[in-house]
Structures are given as structure tokens and as C-alpha cells.
C-alpha positions in Angstrom: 90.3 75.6 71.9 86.8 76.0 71.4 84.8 76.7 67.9 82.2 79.5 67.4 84.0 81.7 69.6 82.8 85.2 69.3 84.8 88.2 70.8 83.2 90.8 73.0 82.3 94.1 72.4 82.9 98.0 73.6 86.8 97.5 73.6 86.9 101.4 72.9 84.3 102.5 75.4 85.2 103.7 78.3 82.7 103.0 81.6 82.6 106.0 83.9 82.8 105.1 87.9 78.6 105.8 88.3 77.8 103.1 85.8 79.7 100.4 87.1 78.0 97.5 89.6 79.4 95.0 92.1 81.3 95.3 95.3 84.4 97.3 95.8 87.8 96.3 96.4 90.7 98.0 98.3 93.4 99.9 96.2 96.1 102.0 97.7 98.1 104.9 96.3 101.1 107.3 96.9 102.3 110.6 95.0 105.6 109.5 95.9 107.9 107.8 93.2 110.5 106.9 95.0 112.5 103.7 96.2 110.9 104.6 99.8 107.1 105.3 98.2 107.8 102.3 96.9 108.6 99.9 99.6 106.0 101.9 101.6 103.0 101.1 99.7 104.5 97.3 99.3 103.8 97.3 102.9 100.3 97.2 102.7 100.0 94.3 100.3 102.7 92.3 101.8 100.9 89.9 103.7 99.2 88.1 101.1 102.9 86.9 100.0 105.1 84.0 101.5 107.2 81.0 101.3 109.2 81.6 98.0 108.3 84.6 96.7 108.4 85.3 92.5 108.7 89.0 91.5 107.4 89.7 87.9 108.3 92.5 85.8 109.3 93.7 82.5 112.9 94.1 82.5 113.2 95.7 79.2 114.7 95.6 75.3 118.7 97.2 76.0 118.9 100.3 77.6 115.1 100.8 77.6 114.2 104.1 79.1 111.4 103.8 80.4 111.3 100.8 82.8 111.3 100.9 86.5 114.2 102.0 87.9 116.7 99.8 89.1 117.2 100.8 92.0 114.0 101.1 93.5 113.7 97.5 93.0 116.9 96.7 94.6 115.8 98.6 97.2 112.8 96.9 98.0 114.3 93.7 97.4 116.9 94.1 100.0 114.7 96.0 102.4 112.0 93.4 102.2 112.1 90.4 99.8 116.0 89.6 100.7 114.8 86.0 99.0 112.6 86.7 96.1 113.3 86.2 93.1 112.5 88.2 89.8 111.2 86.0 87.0 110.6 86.6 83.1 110.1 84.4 80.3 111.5 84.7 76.2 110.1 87.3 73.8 107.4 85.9 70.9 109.4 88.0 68.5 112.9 88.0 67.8 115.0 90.9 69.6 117.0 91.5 72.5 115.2 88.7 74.8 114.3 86.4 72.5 116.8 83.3 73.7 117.8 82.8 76.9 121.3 83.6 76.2 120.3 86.8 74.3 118.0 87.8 77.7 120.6 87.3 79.9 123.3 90.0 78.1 120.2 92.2 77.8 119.6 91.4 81.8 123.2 92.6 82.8 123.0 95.6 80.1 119.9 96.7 81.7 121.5 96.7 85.6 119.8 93.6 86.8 122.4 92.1 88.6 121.6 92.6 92.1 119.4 89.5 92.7 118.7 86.5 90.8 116.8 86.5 87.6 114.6 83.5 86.5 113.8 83.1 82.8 111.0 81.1 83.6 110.6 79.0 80.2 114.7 78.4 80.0 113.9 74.2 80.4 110.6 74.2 78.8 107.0 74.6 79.5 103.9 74.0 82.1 100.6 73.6 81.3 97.9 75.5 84.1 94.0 75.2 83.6 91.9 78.3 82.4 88.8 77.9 84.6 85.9 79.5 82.8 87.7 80.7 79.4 86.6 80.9 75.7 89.6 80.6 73.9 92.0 78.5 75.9 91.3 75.4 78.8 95.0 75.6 79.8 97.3 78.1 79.4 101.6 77.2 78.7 103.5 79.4 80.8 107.4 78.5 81.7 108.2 75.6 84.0 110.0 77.3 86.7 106.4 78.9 87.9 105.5 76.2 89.6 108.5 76.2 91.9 107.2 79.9 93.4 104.8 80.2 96.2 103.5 83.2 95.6 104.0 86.2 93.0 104.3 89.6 93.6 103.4 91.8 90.1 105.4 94.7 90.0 104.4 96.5 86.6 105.0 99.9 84.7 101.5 100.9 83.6 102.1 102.7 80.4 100.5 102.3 77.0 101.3 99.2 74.5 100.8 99.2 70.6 98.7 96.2 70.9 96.8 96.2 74.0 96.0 99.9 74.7 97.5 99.6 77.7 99.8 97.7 79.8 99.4 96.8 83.5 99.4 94.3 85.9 97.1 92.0 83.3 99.5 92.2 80.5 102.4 91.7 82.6 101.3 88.4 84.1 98.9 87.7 81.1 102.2 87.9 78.2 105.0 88.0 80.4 104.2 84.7 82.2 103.2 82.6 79.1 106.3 81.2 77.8 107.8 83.0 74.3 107.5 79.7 71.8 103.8 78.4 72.9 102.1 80.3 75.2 102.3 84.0 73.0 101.7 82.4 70.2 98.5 81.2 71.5 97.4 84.7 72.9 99.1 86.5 69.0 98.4 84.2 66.4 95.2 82.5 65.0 95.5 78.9 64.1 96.9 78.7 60.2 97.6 82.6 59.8 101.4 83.7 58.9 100.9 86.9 60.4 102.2 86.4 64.3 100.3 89.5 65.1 97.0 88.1 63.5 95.1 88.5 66.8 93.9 91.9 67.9 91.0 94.4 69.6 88.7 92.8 72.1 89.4 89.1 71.1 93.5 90.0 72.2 92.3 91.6 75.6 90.1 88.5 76.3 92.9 86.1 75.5 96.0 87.9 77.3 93.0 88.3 80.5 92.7 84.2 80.1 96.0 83.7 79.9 96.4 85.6 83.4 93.7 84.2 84.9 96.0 81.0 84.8 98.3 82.6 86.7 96.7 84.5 89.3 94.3 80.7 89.9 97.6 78.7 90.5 98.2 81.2 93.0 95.1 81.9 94.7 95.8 84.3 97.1 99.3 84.4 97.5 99.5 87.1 94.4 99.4 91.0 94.9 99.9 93.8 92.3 101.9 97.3 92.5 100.8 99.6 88.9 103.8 102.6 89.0 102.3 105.3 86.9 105.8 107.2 85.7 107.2 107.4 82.7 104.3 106.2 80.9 104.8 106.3 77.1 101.7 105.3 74.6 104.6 101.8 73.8 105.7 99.2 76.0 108.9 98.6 77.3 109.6 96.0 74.4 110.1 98.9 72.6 113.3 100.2 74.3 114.9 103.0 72.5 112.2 103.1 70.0 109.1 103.5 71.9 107.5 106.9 71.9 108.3 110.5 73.4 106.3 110.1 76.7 103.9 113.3 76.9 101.5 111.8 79.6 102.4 113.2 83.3 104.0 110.9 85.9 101.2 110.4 88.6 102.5 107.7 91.1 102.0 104.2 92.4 99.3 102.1 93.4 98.9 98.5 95.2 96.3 96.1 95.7 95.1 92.1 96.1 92.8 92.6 93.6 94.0 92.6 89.2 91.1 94.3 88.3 90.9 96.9 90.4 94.6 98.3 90.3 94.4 98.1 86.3 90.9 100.1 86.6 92.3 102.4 88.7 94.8 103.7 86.9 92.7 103.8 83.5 90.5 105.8 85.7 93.3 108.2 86.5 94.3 108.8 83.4 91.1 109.5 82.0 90.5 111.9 85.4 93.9 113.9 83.7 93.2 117.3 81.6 92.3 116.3 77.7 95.8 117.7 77.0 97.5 115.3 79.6 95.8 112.5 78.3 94.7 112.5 74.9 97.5 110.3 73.4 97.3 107.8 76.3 93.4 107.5 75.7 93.7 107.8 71.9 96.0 104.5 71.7 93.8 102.6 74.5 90.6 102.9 72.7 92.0 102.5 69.4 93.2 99.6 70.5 89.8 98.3 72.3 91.8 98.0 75.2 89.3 98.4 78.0 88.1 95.5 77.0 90.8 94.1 79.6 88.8 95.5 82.4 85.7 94.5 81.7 86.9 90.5 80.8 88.8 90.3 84.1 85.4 91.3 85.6 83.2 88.9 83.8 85.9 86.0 84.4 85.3 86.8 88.1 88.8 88.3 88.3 87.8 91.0 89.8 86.1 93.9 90.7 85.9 97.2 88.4 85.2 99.7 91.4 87.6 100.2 94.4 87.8 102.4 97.4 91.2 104.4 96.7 93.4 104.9 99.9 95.9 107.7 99.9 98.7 106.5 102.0 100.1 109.8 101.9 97.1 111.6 103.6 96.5 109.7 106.9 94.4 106.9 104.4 91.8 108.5 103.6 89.6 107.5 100.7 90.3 109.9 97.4 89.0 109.5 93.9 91.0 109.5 90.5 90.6 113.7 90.2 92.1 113.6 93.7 95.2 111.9 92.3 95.8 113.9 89.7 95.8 117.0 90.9 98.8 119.2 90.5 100.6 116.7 88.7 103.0 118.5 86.6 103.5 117.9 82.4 106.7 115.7 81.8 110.0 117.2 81.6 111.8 114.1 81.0 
């Protein structure tokens, strides 16, 4: 790690669309949040992906409510990754996933049983280079990545009590590096005995290094799917005690490209009525969150404007107000 280090700024400032530079990248979206919506916008990113094929996602404290559901994912498994395999690594802090043992009950409590589940950092670690970081040179992620080819991201975008907000960066960023070394590095400053002693903009630029490790070993055999449902200000480490969701379900988006999908979906939700939104923006910029987006795009992750392709609507090109309209409050 590297002295002198100072963390960026403007974590709590949101960028509208008209203010942004650079070239745009292809995201695609449907209203429908459903197994089949699923699978149907998969489709469109699925040729980036081959050879053996890793699915991350956050498969949830016991009984979670809030994850994706089960068997949307088993659909789209059997329908069209029959050989993938979804992968996760050990919880930082002691809970429901914080051994292997302890994941795997919370795995089978949760309904993941229909395909194989890969807790990535069960035999140890592996060490992959952050190209261009501040913080880190490598990042330790579990072992068992580097036996994939390629990794598909498959994320709930919802809110986190630490980051602002979770998507595909936080998913890949924390849920790849492995629970004893590689979240400690991203948490915890050097000598503190708070684990949580990392925070704001200098936490967004670390998990974003940590992914960049990631989505590098890969190259271009990655791709990213962001549902937008059930999006509570907490993550899914929560479980049980994460908070009432309030923010309207919206649906899912897909893309080759991290920083898009994530800036996207911020983008949608701040397109929402004040009253849909103002808890979801509240804990973002309280958080300095959006200081995810605009690391990714200075790490050359990246870009932070898109051209947004309803697959619903014969593909045309729609904006984040086009997305949200008619979307109805949640009813639970």
C-alpha cells in the first residue's frame, strides 16, 4: 500500500447526464421482473461469456427477503448456463456466512440447492494485480476464481449502509475478496480496532479497486445484470433486519460495461418522484457513495454515460424518466 494517499472528493454529489464527458456504452433494460425478463435480457449479454462460466451473487443472511428470487435464477440457469456455477466467498463479520460451514446451512436455508455453490475462499486465497490503484497493487480474493473462465454478475441493486448503494461494483468489489484478507483490506485501516474504520469516498475507491481486479483477470469474458426490485436503503447482509423497502420496483438492466449498468440505475432512481426516492438518495449521498461511479470512470473501468435500450419496445433508445414511468409505490 502506498503512503500519502488522499481520498477523492464529491462522494455526495450527484452528476446529472448533461455534465458528463466520454463515449457511451450500451446498456439494456426491461419492465419485466420475471424469470423470463430475466433470461430475456441475459440474452443480450451472453456472448461475452464462455468456457466455465462463474455466476456471482449475494445469496443472503437466513431467510433474507429481499434477495433475488430463487427461482428466476434457477430458471436461467437451467434454460441457459446448465454448467455455471454460482460462487461466493465468507462474510468479514461474524453471522450467518461467516465460515464455510455456517454458509453452507445458510445456502440450503435460503433455497440454493439447485446448482452447485462455490464458496470461493473455502481453501484459501489468490492474489490478482490492481493495475492503476492507490490503495492496493493486488487485491486477495478466494482461490477458486481462478479456475472460472468467465463471470457473469448477477446483482440486486438496492441501498447498503456503508456504500450508499449496492450494485454490480460492490458485488464483485466485496463479494469476490475473500472474508479474512481481502475485506479487511477494503474495511479496516492498518492499526485501527474498529473493522468498519474505512468509510465515504476512500471506501468507494477501495471496494472499486478491489473490482477492478476482478473484472482485469477477466477481460472481457465478464458481463453484468443490476435487477432493480425490492430495493431496500440495506443490503442483503442484513436479512430480516434490513429496512422496510419504500423505493418502487423498476426492473432489470444488462450490459458489458460496470460502470454504465451501476450509473444507470443511480440515474433511475434519481429520475423517480422526490417521494419515490428520497430515502434511496438520502442514504447514497450520505454515504458519498457516488463516488463509486466516478472512480470506476477514472480507473478506466468504464464509461458514466450509456445509450439505454428498452428490450421491451422494439429497442429503442429511452432515458432514465422513460423507465420510470408508471412505476407503481411498493406494496410488498
Amino acid at each position: 500500500m502506498k503512503n500519502m494517499i488522499v481520498p477523492g472528493l464529491g462522494g455526495e454529489n450527484y452528476i446529472p447526464y448533461e455534465k458528463r464527458e466520454g463515449n457511451e456504452s450500451i446498456v439494456y433494460f426491461t419492465r419485466d421482473l420475471t424469470a423470463e425478463g430475466l433470461c430475456r435480457i441475459y440474452e443480450k449479454i451472453s456472448a461475452a461469456l464462455s468456457g466455465k462460466v462463474a455466476i456471482k451473487l449475494h445469496t443472503g443472511e437466513k431467510n433474507g427477503p429481499n434477495i433475488i428470487p430463487r427461482p428466476w435464477v434457477e430458471r436461467l440457469i437451467k434454460k441457459d448456463l446448465p454448467k455455471a456455477v454460482i460462487v461466493e466467498t465468507n462474510t468479514y463479520y461474524e453471522g450467518d456466512r461467516y465460515t464455510t460451514q455456517l454458509h453452507r446451512e445458510t445456502l440450503k436455508v435460503n433455497g440454493w440447492t439447485f446448482a452447485p455453490v462455490d464458496i470461493m475462499d473455502e481453501e484459501g486465497t489468490a492474489d490478482l494485480p490492481v493495475s492503476g490503484g492507490k490503495w492496493f497493487d493486488h487485491m486477495t480474493v478466494g482461490s477458486h476464481m481462478t479456475d472460472y473462465d468467465s463471470l457473469l454478475a448477477l446483482t440486486h441493486f438496492k441501498g447498503h449502509t456503508m456504500g450508499g448503494f449496492g450494485g454490480s461494483n460492490k458485488n464483485i468489489g466485496i463479494g469476490c475478496a475473500d472474508g479474512r484478507i481481502g475485506k479487511k483490506m477494503i474495511h479496516s485501516r492498518e492499526g485501527s480496532d474498529d473493522m468498519w474504520s474505512i468509510a465515504e469516498e476512500e471506501l468507494m475507491e477501495r471496494i472499486s479497486e478491489s473490482t477492478k481486479a476482478t473484472i482485469d483477470y477477466f477481460g472481457k469474458k465478464i458481463a453484468y445484470i443490476n435487477v432493480m426490485r425490492n430495493m431496500s436503503v440495506s443490503c442483503d447482509c442484513e436479512g430480516c433486519a434490513a429496512m422496510p423497502v419504500v423505493t418502487p420496483n423498476v426492473g432489470i438492466l444488462a450490459s458489458l460495461d460496470i460502470c454504465a449498468i451501476d450509473t444507470a440505475c443511480v440515474d433511475i432512481i434519481y429520475a423517480m418522484e422526490a417521494k419515490d426516492h428520497a430515502d434511496f438518495v438520502e442514504r447514497m449521498e450520505t454515504r458519498h457513495g457516488l463516488r463509486q461511479l466516478s472512480y470506476m470512470k477514472e480507473l478506466g473501468m468504464g464509461n458514466d454515460r450509456y445509450v439505454l435500450i428498452d428490450i421491451d419496445n422494439e429497442e429503442k433508445r429511452i432515458y432514465p424518466k422513460d423507465a420510470v414511468k408508471g412505476i407503481k409505490p411498493f406494496e410488498g
